[in-house]
C-alpha positions in Angstrom: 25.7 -8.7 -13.1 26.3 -6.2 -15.6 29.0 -3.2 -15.4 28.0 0.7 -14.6 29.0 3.4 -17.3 28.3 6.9 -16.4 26.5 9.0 -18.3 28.6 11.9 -17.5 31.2 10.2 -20.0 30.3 10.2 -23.9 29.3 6.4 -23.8 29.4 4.4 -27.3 31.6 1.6 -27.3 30.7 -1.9 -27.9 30.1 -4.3 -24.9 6.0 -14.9 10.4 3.9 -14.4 7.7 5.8 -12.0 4.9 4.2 -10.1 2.4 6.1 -9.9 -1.0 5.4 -6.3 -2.7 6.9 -6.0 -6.5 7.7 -2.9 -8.0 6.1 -2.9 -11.4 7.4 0.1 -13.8 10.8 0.3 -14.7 13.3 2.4 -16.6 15.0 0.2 -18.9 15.7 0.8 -22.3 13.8 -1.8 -23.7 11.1 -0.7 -22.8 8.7 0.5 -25.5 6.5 2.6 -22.8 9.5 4.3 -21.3 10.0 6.2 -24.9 7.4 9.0 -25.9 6.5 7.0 -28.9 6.4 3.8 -27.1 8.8 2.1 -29.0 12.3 1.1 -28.5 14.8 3.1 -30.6 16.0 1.6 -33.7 19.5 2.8 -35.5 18.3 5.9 -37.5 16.5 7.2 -34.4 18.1 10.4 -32.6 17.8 9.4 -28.5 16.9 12.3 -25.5 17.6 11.6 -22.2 16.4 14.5 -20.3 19.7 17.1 -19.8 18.8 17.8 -16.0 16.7 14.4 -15.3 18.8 11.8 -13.1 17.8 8.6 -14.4 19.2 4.8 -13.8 18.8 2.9 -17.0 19.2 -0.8 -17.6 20.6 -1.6 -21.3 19.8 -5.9 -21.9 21.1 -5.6 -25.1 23.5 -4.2 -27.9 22.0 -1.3 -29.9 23.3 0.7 -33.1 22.8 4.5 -32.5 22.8 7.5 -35.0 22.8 10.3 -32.2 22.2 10.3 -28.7 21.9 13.1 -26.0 23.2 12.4 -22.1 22.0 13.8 -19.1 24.4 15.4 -16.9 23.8 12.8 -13.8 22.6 9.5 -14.7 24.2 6.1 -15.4 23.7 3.0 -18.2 23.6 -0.5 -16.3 24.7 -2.5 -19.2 24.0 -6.9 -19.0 26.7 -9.4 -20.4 27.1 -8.2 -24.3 25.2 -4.8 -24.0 26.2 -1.8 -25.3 26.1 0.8 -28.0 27.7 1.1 -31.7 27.7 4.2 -33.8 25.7 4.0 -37.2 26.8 5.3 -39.9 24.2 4.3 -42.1 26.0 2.1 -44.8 23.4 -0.9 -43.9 19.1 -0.6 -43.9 18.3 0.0 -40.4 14.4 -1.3 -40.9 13.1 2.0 -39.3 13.6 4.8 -42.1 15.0 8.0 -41.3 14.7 7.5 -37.9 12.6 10.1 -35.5 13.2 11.5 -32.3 12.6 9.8 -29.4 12.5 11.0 -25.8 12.9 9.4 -22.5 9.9 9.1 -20.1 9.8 11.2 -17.0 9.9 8.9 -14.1 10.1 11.5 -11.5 6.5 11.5 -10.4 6.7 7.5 -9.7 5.4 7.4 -6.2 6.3 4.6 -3.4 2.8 5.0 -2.3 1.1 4.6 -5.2 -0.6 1.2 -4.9 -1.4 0.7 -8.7 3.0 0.5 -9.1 2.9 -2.0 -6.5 1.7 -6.1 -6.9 1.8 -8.9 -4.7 4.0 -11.8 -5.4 5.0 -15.2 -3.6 8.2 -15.9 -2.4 9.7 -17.1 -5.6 8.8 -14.2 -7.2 6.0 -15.1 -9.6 2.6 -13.1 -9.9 -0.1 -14.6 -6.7 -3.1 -15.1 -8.4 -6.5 -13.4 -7.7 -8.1 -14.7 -5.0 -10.8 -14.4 -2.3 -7.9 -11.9 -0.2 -7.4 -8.6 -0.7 -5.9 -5.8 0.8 -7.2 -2.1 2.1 -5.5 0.9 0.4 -2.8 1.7 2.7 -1.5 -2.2 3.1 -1.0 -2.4 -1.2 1.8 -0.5 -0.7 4.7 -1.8 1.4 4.2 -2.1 5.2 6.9 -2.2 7.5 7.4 -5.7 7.9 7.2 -7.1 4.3 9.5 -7.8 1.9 10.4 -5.4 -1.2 11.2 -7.1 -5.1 12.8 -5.0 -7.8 13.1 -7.5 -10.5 16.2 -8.6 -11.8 17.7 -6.8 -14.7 15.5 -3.6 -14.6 16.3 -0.1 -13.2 13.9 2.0 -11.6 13.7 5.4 -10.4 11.4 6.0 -7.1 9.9 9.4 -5.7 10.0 8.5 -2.0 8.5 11.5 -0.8 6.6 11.1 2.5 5.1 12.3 6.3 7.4 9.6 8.2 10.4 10.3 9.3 11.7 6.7 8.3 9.8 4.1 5.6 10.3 0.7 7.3 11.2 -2.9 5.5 12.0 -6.0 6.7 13.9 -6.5 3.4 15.3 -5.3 0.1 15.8 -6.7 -3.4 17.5 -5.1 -5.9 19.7 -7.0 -9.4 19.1 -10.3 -7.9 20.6 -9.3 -4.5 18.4 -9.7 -1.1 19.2 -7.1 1.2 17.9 -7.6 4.6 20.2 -5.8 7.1 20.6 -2.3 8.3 24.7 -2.7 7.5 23.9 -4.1 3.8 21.6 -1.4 3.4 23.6 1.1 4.6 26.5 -0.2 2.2 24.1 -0.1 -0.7 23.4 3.4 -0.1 26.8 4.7 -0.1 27.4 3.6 -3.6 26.4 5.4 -6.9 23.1 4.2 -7.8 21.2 4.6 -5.0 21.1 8.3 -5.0 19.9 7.6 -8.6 17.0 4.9 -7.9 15.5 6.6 -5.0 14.8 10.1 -4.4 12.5 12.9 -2.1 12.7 13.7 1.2 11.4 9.8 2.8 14.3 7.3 4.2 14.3 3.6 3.6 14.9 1.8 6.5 15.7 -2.0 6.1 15.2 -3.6 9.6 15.8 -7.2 8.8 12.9 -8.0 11.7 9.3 -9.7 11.2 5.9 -9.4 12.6 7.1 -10.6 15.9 2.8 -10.8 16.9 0.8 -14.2 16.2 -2.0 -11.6 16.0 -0.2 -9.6 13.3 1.2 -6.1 13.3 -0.4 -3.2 11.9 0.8 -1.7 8.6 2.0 1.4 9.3 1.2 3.7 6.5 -1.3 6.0 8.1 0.1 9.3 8.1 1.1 8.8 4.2 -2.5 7.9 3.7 -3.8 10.9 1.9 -0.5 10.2 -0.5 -2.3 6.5 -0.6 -5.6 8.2 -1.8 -4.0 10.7 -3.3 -2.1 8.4 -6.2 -5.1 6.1 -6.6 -8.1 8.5 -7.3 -6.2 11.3 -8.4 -9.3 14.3 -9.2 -11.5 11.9 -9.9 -12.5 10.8 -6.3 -14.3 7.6 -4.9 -17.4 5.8 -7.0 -20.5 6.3 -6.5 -21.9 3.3 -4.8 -25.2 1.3 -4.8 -26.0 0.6 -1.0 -27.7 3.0 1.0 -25.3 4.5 3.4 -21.5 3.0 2.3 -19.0 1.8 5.3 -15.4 3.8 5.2 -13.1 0.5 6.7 -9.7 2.3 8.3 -7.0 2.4 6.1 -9.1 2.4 3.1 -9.8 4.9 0.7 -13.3 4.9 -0.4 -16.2 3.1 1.0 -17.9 -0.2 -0.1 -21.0 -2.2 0.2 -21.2 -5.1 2.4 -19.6 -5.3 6.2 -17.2 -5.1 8.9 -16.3 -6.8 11.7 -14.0 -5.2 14.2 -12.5 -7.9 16.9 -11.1 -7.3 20.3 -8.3 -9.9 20.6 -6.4 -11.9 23.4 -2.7 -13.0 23.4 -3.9 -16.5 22.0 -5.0 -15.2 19.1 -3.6 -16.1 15.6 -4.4 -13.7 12.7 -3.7 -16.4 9.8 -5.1 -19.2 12.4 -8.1 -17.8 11.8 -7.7 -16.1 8.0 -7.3 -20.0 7.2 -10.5 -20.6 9.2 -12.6 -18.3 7.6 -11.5 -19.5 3.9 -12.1 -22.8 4.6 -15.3 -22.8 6.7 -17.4 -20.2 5.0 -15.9 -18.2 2.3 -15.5 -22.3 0.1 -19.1 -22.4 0.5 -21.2 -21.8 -2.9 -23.0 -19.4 -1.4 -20.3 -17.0 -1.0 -18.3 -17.5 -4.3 -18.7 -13.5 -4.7 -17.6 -12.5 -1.6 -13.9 -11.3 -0.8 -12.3 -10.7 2.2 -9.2 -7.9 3.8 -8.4 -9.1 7.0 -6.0 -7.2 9.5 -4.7 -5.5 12.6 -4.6 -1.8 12.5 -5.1 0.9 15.1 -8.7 1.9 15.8 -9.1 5.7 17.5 -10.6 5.8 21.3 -12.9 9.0 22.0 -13.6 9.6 25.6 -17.7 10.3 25.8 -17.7 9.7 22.3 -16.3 13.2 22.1 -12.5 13.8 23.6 -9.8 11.8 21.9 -7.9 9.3 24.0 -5.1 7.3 22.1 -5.9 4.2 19.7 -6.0 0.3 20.3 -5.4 -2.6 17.9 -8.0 -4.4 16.7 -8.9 -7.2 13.7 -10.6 -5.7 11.1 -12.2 -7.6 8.4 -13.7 -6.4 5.6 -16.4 -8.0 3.5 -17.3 -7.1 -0.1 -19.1 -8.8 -2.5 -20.2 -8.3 -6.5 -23.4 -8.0 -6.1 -25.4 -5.3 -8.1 -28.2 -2.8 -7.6 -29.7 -3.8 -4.3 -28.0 -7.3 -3.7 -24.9 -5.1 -3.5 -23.5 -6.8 -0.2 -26.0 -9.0 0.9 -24.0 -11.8 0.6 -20.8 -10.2 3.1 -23.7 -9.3 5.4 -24.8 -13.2 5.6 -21.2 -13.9 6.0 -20.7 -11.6 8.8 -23.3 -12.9 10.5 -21.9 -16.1 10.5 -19.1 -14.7 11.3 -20.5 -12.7 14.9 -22.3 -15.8 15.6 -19.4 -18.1 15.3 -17.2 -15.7 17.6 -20.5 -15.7 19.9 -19.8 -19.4 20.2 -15.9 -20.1 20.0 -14.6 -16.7 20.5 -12.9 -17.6 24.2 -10.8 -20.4 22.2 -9.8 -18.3 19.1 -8.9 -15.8 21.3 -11.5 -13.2 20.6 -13.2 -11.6 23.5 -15.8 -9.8 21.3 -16.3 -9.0 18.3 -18.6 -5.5 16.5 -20.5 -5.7 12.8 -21.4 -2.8 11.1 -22.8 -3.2 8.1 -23.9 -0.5 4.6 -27.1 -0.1 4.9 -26.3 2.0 7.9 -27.6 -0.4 10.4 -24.8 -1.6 13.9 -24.9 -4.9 15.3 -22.6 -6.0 18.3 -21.5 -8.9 19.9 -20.1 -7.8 23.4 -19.7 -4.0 22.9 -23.7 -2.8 22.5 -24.8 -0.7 19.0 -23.6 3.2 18.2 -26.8 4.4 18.7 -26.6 3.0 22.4 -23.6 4.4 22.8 -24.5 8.0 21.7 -27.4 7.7 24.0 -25.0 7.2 26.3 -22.5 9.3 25.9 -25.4 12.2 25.7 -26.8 10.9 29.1 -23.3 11.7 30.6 -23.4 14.8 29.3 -26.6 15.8 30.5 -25.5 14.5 34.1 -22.2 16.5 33.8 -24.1 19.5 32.8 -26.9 19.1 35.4 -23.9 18.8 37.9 -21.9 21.9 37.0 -25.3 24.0 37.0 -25.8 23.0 41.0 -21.8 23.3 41.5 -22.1 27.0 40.6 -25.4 27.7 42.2 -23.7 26.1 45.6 -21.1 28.2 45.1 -22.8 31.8 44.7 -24.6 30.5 47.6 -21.8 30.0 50.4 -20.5 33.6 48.6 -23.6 35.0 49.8 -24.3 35.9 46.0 -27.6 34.5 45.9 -30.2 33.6 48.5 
């Protein structure tokens, strides 16, 4: 591990089923795209650092330097034989008479942007593209999965957010996994903390997992608009090809193809029957296109379709496919089919006790819970029953008040 210089003085001397979620910028000073003429200065060049940004900045390397400006509150984490020498030009730098080059703002990096944010294994190294993907809000950290900062790289992170606390199981940072709320804690009180992460949102490093076979839900809700916010920016959702788009929960925009909303039992086992579902159906040729987000999340109850009454969990899998032009989700329909037929047929053992498909072209198909149109017809029965009844409740009353005869 390397040592920590200040900035503040003149520095020039020589010297259960875990999700992984890498941070992918990063503020060293190596790198070309953190420099406004995304390169890496060279000896000639004059260096800004911002004088009132607070930066963290890893230096891998020795560099010469001609002239370099500091801001007030930052710090250099310098590797094994990394530093900085003062040039004084007796020697052919390779890069001319130098230009200026200025340090990239980081301050508008945002936790819940999931483009800054990729999946990894374990081990660390990239997962590669599969038939699994993940709605909006669960590409950015949930609150059981593990967090990566890569070794050797400094970051700075806007955490600003609507919860009170942002929850982790864990916490990597220069090598180190933290995964307690006491080696958290320590990490926070020391001086580059304050420095790495900033805004008004907490990290809270719990050291717990998923404790549910069925999975937990992700728990990024109320920073969803931030979610949305970071990944479409002005220009807003595509337009899409099929005739009336589905809007899964916890995604952003909608897509062509299907959902399938299950109502679960204490038997059931989310990646059980994630592993099911990849072998059975989506290894078949006929579904080559098709990809698949599969989780639990919290699906809003109404009470006569009308009065809001709390949320339940639920599975909710998500089926897209590449299809084009009017075969845009065709092939995720098939699948969910299957899928609703299967359940039909071994739900009791998986632990499903029924299972809803809804699918883009507008169109509801149920297993044990009826279509929406049923249910708005009967939810607008009710009504007209609870209407009828007040009506003769009021007459009654005038009546026995001797207001009406």
């Amino acid at each position: 591990q390397g040592s920590r210089v200040t900035f503040a003085s003149l520095l020039l001397p020589a010297a259960a089923r875990a999700a992984y979620k890498q941070w992918i910028p990063n503020t060293n000073f190596e790198t070309a795209s953190n420099w406004d003429k995304e390169r890496v200065p060279c000896a000639s060049d004059v260096i800004h650092f911002e004088k009132n940004k607070v930066l963290s900045v890893f230096v891998g390397s020795p560099h010469a330097v001609t002239e370099m400006f500091l801001p007030l509150n930052g710090e250099l984490l310098l590797a094994p034989g990394a530093g900085f020498v003062a040039f004084d030009g007796s020697w052919d730098s390779g890069c001319g008479s130098g230009a200026v080059l200025r340090f990239a703002d980081a301050e508008q990096r945002s936790w819940f942007d999931p483009a800054l944010w990729q999946d990894v294994s374990p081990a660390g190294g990239q997962e590669p593209a599969g038939r699994i993907f993940s709605v909006d809000e669960e590409r950015v950290p949930c609150q059981y999965d593990d967090v990566i900062f890569q070794p050797e790289t400094s970051f700075r992170v806007n955490l600003d957010s609507s919860q009170p606390v942002i929850r982790l199981r864990s916490i990597s940072l220069m090598g180190q996994e933290l995964s307690s709320a006491e080696a958290w804690a320590e990490y926070l009180g020391g001086p580059s903390a304050p420095r790495q992460f900033h805004g008004n949102g907490t990290l809270q490093v719990t050291g717990t997992r998923c404790p549910h076979s069925s999975g937990c839900a992700c728990g990024n809700t109320q920073d969803g608009h931030r979610i949305c916010a970071s990944l479409l920016g002005a220009a807003g959702c595509p337009a899409l090809p099929c005739q009336s788009p589905l809007k899964p929960l916890g995604h952003c925009c909608g897509v062509c193809g299907a959902v399938v909303t299950l109502d679960f039992t204490p038997d059931f086992d989310l990646q059980k029957y994630q592993d099911r579902v990849v072998q059975a159906w989506l290894s078949l040729p006929k579904y080559e296109g098709v990809q698949m987000a599969i989780s639990k999340v919290h699906s809003a109850q109404t009470f006569l379709g009308l009065l809001p009454r709390g949320s339940v969990p639920v599975i909710q899998i998500v089926l897209v496919d590449g299809g084009a032009g009017e075969q845009a989700g065709t092939a995720a329909q098939q699948l969910a089919t299957d899928l609703v037929g299967d359940i039909a047929q071994h739900g009791a053992a998986l632990g499903i006790s029924s299972s809803r498909m809804e699918v883009a072209t507008g169109s509801t198909l149920g297993g044990h819970a009826g279509s929406r149109a049923a249910r708005r017809i009967a939810a607008g029965t009710v009504l007209g029953l609870l209407s009828g009844l007040l009506v003769l409740g009021g007459i009654l009353f005038l009546y026995r008040k001797g207001k009406l005869r």
